[in-house]
C-alpha positions as CSV (number, residue, x, y, z in Angstrom):
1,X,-124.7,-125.0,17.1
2,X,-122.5,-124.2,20.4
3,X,-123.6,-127.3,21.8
4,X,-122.8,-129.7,18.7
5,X,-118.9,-127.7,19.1
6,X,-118.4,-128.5,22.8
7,X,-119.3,-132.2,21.8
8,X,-117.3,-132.2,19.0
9,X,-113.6,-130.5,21.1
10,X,-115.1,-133.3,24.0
11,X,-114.6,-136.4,21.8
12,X,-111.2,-134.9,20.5
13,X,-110.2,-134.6,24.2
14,X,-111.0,-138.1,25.1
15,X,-108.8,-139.6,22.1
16,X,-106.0,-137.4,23.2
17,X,-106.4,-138.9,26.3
18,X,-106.9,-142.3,25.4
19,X,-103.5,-142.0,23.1
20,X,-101.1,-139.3,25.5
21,X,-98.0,-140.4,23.0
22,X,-99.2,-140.5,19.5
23,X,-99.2,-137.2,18.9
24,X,-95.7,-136.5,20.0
25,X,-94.7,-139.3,18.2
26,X,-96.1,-138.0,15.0
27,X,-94.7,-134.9,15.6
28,X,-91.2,-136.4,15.5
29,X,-92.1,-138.0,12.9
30,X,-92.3,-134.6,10.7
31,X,-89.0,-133.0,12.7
32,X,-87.3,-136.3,11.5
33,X,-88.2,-135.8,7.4
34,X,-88.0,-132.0,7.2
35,X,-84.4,-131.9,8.9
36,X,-82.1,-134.5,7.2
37,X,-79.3,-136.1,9.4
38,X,-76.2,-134.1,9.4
39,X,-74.3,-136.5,7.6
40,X,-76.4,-137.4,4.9
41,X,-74.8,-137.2,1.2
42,X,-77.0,-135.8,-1.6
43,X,-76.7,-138.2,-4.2
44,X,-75.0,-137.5,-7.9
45,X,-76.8,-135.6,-10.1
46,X,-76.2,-137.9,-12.7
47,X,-78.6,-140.9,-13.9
48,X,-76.2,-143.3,-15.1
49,X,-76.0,-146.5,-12.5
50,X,-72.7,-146.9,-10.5
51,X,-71.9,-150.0,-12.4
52,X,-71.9,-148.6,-16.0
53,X,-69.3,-145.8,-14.9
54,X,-65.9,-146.3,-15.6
55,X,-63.0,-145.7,-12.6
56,X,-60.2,-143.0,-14.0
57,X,-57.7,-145.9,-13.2
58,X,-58.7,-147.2,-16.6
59,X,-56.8,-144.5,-18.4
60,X,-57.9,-142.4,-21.6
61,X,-58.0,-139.2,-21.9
62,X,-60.2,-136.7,-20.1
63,X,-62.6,-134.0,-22.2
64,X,-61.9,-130.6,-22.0
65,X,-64.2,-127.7,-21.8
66,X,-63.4,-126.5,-25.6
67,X,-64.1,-130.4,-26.4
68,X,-67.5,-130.4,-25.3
69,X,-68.4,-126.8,-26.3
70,X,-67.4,-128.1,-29.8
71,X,-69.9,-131.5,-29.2
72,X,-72.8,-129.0,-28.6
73,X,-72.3,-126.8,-31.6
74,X,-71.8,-129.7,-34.0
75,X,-74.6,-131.5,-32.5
76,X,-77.2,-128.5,-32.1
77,X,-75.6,-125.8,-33.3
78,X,-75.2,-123.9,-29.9
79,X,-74.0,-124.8,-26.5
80,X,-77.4,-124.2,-24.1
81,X,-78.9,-127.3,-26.1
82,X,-78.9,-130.8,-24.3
83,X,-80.2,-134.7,-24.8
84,X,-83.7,-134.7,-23.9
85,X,-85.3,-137.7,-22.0
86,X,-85.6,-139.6,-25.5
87,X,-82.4,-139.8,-26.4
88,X,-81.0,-140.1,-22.6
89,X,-82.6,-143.5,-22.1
90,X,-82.1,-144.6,-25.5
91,X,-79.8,-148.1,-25.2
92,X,-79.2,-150.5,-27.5
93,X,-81.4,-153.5,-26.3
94,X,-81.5,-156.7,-28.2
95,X,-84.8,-159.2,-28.3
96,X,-84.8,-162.1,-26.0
97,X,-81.8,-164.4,-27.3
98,X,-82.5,-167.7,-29.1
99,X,-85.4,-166.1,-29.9
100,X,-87.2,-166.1,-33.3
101,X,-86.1,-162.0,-33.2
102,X,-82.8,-162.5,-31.4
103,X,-80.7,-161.0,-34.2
104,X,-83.0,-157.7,-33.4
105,X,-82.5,-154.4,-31.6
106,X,-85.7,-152.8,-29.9
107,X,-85.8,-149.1,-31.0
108,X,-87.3,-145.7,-29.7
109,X,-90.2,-143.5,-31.7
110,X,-87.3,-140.7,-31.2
111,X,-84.9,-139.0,-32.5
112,X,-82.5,-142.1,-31.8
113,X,-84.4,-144.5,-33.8
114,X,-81.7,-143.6,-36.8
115,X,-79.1,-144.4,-35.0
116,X,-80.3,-147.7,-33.6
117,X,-81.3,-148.6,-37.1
118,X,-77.8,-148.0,-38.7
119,X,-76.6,-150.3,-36.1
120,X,-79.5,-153.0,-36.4
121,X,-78.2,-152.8,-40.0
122,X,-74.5,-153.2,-39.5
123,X,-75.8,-156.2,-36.4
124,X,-77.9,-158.3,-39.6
125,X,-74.0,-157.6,-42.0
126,X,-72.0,-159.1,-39.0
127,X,-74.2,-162.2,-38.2
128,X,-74.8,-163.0,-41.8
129,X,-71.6,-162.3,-43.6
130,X,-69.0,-161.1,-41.2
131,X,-69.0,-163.8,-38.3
132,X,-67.1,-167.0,-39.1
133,X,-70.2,-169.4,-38.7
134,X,-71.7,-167.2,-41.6
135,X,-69.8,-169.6,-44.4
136,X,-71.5,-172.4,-43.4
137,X,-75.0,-171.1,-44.9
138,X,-77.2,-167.9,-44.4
139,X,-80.7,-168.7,-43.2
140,X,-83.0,-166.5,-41.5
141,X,-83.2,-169.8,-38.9
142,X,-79.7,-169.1,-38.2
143,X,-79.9,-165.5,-37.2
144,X,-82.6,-167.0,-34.8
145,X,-79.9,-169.0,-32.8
146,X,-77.9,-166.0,-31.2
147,X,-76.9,-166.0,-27.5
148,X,-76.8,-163.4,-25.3
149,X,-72.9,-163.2,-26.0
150,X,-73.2,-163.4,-29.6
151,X,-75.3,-160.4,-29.6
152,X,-73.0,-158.8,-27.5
153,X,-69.7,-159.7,-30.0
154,X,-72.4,-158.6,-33.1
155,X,-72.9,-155.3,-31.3
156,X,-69.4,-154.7,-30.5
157,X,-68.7,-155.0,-34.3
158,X,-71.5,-152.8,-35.8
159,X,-69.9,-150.2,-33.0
160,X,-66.7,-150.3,-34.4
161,X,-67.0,-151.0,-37.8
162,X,-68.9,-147.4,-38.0
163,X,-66.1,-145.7,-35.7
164,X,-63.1,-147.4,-38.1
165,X,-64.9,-145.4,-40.7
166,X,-65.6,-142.4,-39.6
167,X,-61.8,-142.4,-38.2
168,X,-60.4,-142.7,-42.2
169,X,-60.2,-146.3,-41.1
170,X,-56.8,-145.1,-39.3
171,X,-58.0,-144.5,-35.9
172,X,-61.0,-144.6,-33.5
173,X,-62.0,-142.7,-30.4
174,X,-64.6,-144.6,-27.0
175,X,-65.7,-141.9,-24.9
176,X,-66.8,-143.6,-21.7
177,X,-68.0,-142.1,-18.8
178,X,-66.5,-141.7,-15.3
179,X,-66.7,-140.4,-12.1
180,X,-64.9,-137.6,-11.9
181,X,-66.0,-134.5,-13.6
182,X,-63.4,-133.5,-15.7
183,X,-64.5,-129.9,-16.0
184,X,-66.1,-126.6,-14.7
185,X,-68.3,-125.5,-17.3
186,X,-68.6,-121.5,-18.0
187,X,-71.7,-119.5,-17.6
188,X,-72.1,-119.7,-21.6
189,X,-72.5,-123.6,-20.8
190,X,-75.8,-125.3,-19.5
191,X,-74.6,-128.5,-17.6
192,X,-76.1,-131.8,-18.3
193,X,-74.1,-134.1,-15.4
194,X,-73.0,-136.5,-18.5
195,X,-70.9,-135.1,-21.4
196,X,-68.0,-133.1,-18.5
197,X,-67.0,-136.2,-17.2
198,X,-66.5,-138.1,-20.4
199,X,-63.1,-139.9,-21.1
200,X,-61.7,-140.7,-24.3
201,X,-59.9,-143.7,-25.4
202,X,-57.9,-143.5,-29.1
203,X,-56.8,-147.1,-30.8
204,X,-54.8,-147.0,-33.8
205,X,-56.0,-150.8,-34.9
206,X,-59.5,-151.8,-35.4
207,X,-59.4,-155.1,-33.3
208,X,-58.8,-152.8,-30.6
209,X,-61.4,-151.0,-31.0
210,X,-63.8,-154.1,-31.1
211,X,-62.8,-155.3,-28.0
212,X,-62.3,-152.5,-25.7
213,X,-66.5,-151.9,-26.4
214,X,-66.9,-155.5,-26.0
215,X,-65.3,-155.6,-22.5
216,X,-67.3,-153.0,-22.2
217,X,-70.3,-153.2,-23.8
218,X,-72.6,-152.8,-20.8
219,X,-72.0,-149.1,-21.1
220,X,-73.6,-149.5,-24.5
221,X,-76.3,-152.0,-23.8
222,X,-78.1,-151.8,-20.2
223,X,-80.8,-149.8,-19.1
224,X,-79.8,-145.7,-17.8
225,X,-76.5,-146.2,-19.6
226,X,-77.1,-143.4,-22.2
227,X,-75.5,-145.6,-24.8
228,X,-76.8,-143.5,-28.1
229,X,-75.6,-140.6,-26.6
230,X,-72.0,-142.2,-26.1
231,X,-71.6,-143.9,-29.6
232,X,-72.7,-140.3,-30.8
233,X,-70.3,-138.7,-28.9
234,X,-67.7,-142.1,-30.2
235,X,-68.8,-141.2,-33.7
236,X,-68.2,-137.7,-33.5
237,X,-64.8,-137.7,-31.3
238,X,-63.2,-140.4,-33.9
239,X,-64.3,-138.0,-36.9
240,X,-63.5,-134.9,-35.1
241,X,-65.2,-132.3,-35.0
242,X,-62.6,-130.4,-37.3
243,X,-63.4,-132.7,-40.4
244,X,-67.0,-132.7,-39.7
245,X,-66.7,-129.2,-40.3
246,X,-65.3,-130.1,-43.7
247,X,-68.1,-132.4,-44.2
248,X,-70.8,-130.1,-44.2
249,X,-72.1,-127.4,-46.9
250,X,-73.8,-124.7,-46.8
251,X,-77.0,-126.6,-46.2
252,X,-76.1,-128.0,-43.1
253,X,-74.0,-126.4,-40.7
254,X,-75.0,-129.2,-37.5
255,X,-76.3,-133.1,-37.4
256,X,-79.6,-132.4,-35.5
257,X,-82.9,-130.6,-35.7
258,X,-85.7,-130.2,-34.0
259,X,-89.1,-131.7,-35.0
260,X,-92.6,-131.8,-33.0
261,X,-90.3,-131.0,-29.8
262,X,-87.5,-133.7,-30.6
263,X,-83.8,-133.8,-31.6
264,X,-84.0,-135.2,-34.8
265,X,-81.0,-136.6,-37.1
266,X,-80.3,-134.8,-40.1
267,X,-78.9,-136.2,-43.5
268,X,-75.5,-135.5,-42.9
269,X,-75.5,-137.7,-39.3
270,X,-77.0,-140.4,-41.7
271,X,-74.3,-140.8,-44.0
272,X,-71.5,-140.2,-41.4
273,X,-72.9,-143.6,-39.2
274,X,-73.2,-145.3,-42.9
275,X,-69.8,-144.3,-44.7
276,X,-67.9,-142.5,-42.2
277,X,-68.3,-139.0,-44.0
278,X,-71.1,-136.3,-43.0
279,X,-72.4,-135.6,-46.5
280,X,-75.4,-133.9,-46.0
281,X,-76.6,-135.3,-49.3
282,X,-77.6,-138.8,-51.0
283,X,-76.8,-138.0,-54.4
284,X,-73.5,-139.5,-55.3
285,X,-70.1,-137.4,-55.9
286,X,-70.1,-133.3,-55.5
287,X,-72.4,-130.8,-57.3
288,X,-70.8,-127.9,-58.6
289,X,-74.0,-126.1,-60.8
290,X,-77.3,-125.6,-59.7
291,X,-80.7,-126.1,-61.3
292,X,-79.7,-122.8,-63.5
293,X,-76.3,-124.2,-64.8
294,X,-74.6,-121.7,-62.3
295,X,-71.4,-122.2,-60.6
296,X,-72.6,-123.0,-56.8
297,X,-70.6,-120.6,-54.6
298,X,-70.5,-123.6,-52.0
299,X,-70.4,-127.2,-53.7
300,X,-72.9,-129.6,-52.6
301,X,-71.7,-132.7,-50.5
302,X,-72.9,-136.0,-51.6
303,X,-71.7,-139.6,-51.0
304,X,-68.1,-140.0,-52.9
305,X,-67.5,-143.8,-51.7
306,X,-69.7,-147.3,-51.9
307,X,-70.9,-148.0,-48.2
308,X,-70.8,-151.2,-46.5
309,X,-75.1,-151.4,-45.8
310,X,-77.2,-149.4,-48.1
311,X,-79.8,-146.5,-47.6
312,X,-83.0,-146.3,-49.5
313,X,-85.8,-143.2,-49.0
314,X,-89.4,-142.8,-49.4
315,X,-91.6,-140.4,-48.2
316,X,-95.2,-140.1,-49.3
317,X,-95.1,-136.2,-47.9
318,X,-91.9,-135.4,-49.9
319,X,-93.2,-137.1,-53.3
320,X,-96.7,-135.2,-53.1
321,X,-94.6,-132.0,-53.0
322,X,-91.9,-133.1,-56.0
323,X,-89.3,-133.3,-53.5
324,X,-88.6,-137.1,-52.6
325,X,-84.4,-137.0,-52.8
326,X,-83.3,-139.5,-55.6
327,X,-80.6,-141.6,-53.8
328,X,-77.4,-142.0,-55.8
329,X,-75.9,-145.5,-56.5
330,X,-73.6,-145.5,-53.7
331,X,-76.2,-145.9,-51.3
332,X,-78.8,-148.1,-53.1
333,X,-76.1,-150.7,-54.2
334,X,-74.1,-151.0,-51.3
335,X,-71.3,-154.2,-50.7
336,X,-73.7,-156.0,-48.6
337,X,-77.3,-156.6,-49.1
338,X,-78.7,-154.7,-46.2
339,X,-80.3,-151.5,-46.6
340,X,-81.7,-148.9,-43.9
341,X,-84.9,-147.7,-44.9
342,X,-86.2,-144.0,-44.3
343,X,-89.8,-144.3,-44.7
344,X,-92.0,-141.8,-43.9
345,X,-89.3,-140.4,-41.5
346,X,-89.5,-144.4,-39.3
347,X,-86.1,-145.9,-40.0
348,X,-86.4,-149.5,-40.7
349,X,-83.9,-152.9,-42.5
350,X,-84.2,-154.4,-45.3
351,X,-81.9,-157.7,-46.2
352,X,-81.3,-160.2,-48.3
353,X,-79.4,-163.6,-47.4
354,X,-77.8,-163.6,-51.0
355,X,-74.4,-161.5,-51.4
356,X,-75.2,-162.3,-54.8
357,X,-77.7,-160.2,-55.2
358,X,-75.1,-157.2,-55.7
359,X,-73.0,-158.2,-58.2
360,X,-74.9,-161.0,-60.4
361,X,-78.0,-159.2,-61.9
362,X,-80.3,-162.6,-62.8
363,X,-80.7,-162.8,-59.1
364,X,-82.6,-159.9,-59.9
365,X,-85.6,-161.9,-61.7
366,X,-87.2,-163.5,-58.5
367,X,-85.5,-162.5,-54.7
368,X,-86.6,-162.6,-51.4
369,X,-86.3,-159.6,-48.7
370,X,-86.8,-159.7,-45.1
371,X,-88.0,-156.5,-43.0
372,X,-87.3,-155.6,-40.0
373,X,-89.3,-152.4,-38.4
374,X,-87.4,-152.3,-34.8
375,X,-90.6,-152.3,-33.2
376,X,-92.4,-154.3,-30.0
377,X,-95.5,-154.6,-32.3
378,X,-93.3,-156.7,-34.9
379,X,-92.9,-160.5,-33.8
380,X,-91.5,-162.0,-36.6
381,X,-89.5,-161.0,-39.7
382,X,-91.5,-160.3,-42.5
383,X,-90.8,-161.9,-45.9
384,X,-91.2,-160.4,-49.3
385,X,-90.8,-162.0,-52.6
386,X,-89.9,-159.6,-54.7
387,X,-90.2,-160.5,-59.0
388,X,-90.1,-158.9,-62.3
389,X,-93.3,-156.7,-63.6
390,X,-94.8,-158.7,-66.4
391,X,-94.4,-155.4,-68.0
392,X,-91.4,-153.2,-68.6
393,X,-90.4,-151.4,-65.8
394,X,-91.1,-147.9,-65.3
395,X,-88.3,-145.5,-64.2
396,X,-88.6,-144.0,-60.5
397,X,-89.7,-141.2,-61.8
398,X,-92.5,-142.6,-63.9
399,X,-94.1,-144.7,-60.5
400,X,-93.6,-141.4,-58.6
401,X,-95.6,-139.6,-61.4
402,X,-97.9,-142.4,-61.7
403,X,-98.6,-142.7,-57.8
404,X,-99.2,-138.9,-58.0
405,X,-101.9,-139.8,-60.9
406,X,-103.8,-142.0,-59.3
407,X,-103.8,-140.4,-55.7
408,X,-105.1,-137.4,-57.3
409,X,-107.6,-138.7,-59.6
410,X,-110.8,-141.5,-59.1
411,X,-109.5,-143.5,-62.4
412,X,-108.2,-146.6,-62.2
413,X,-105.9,-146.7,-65.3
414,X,-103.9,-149.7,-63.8
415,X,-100.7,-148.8,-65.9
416,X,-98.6,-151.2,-64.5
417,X,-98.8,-154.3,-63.2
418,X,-98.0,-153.7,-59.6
419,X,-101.0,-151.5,-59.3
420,X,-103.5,-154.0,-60.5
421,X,-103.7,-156.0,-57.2
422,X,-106.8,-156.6,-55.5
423,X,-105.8,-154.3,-52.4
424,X,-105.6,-151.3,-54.6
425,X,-109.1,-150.5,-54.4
426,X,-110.0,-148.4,-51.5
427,X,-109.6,-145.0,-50.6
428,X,-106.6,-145.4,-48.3
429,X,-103.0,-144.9,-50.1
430,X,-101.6,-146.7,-47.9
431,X,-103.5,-149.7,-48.9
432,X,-103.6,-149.0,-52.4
433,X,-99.6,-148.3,-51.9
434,X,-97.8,-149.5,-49.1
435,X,-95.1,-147.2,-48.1
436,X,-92.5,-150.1,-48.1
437,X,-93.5,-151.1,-51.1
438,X,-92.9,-147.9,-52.9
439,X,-89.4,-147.7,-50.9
440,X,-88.4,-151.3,-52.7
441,X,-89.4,-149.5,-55.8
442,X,-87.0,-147.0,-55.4
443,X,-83.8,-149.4,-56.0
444,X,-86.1,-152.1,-57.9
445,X,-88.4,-150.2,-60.7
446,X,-92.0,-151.4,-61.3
447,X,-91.3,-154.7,-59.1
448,X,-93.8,-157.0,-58.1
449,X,-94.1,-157.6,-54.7
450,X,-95.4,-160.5,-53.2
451,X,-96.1,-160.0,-48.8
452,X,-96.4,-163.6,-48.5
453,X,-99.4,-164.1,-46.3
454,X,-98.4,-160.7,-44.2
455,X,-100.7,-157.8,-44.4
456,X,-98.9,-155.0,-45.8
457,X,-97.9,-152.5,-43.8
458,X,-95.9,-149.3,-43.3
């Protein structure tokens, strides 16, 4: 054993020998990385790139601490919350342009996804009824042909036509970010290096508003730009924070919760990106009584004005349990024909190509709809035909009773038409009842639907 040692330390001797420098060259080496030269800078805490932050020279109007203690309590109802990593690289992204999907924002799996949505939504309005090309025809072909800077004008528009809104359509308010902080947060205050150094710019005409986020749309639209966050912050700074207050019942006293460990967008954030008011409820107009035929102490918010894109809701969870919200009319039959759909808590589009549809009710007989999901898995927009039951229509309330019927029971009574497809048999309810479907079914009772050679899904 001693001997095997000696030879061992021997033939560690001999390479020292054969190599006198490399071990004091390793050893300066380690000096060099564990003591940092003197006039190295420790770079900013912040994530944001150099390029997407704005100089101070540009103007606007710094935030103030009370400003963004008020963000954090009408965001998450306290001031120690902050954006997780979701929602911090959340961007809005289009497809590649002149693509077949070029008209089309990818989204997150988070909390975000809502907000990317509403905007997808408000994109699809401006490209196929807003933009002057639009009068020439509306094909799906032609939201195919959109260049990188037409997706950037689209996306400028969809910004501002939510922030017009939620300013009473008088004023609206860009919070940028710069490099400066602008202040020192208190010890009741946990820092996230991004909302202190906010600045806030206020135009009193909507064309203003457009094209200050289109010359600076890369805030909103590159990678590490935080560009959820900053509409949100847009959307809430051109509201105020004062009104929102006045927006909200006693149901709802902040615009996100959190769900399996995300920041989630309540109802009330919903309706404020889609009509510019934070209703916390779909139903149209204000409830004064409850269920009992009481005076409510509180009244209950819902939507008092027609929005520009629509909002339908279906949730196989909530209809099990009796409590699928009815959407009121003011959401489901909105001024355009493009709807954001909440299905199963994913946020999706709906849209038709015909204005029509709205206001002359024969279109009604035989339509098509195209879908949009938001995600990398979807290549291509999916096309439904959408036609009258050949029998009469039930009421939302009858397919929600009947769904419940014939998910809890083995018969097959095959009351209406729409359940007597062949994909009905089967186990699976989403099979026998495509989520998306059942959503459609929401604004068009007992329709027939017709996926066109697509497999269902949703």
């Amino acid at each position: 054993m001693t001997d095997c040692r000696l030879d061992y330390i021997e033939l560690l001797q001999q390479e020292v020998n054969k190599n006198p420098d490399r071990l004091v060259d390793v050893g300066k080496e380690e000096e060099q990385e564990e003591t940092p030269p003197p006039c190295r800078t420790l770079p900013a805490p912040c994530s944001i790139p150099r390029r997407l932050v704005i100089s101070p020279s540009l103007g606007g109007t710094p935030v103030t601490p009370h400003l963004t203690e008020s963000l954090r309590r009408i965001l998450f109802g306290g001031t120690f919350h902050v954006f997780n990593y979701e929602w911090r690289k959340s961007f809005f992204q289009f497809r590649e342009p002149n693509s077949e999907l070029s008209f089309a924002l990818e989204t997150d799996r988070g909390g975000a996804q809502a907000v990317q949505m509403v905007v997808q939504a408000r994109i699809i309005k401006y490209l196929l009824f807003s933009r002057q090309s639009s009068s020439e025809g509306r094909t799906l072909h032609s939201l195919c042909e959109v260049g990188q800077r037409e997706q950037e004008r689209a996306l400028a528009a969809a910004l501002s036509d939510s922030l017009w809104l939620a300013g009473q359509e008088l004023s609206a308010t860009v919070t940028l970010v710069t490099e400066d902080y602008c202040i020192t947060p208190h010890l009741d205050y946990k820092l996230d290096n991004f909302t202190e150094r906010l600045q806030l710019f206020t135009f009193n005409k909507k064309e203003d508003v457009r094209k200050f986020i289109l010359d600076h749309i890369q805030c909103f639209k590159e990678e590490g730009s935080h560009g959820v966050i900053l509409f949100l912050y847009s959307l809430i700074c051109s509201r105020t924070v004062d009104r929102l207050r006045e927006d909200l019942d006693s149901t709802t006293s902040h615009l996100l919760y959190i769900s399996l460990g995300n920041f989630v967008c309540r109802q009330a954030l919903l309706n404020l990106l889609l009509t510019g008011r934070a209703s916390p409820h779909v139903f149209n107009g204000t409830l004064y009584f409850g269920e009992d035929g009481r005076p409510l102490e509180r009244p209950l918010q819902g939507i008092l004005t027609r929005s520009d894109v629509g909002y339908l809701h279906w949730s196989r969870e909530q209809m099990e349990r009796g409590r699928l919200p009815q959407v009121g009319s003011m959401l489901k039959t909105p001024r355009f024909p493009v709807w954001v759909c909440c299905i199963n808590s994913s946020f999706s589009v709906l849209f038709s190509l015909n204005r029509s549809l709205l206001s002359d009710w024969k279109m009604e007989h035989l339509f098509h709809l195209y879908f949009y999901s938001g995600q990398p898995s979807q290549k291509t927009t999916a096309r439904l035909t959408i036609g009258e039951s050949r029998s009469a229509p039930p009421s939302s309330a009858a397919v929600c009773a009947s769904l419940t019927r014939r998910l809890s029971s083995s018969v097959d009574t095959h009351s209406h038409h729409w359940e007597a497809s062949p994909r009905n048999s089967g186990g699976d309810p989403e099979k026998r009842f495509p989520s998306l479907e059942m959503t459609v079914r929401t604004k068009w009772d007992g329709a027939a639907i017709n996926w066109n050679g697509t497999s269902p899904f949703y």
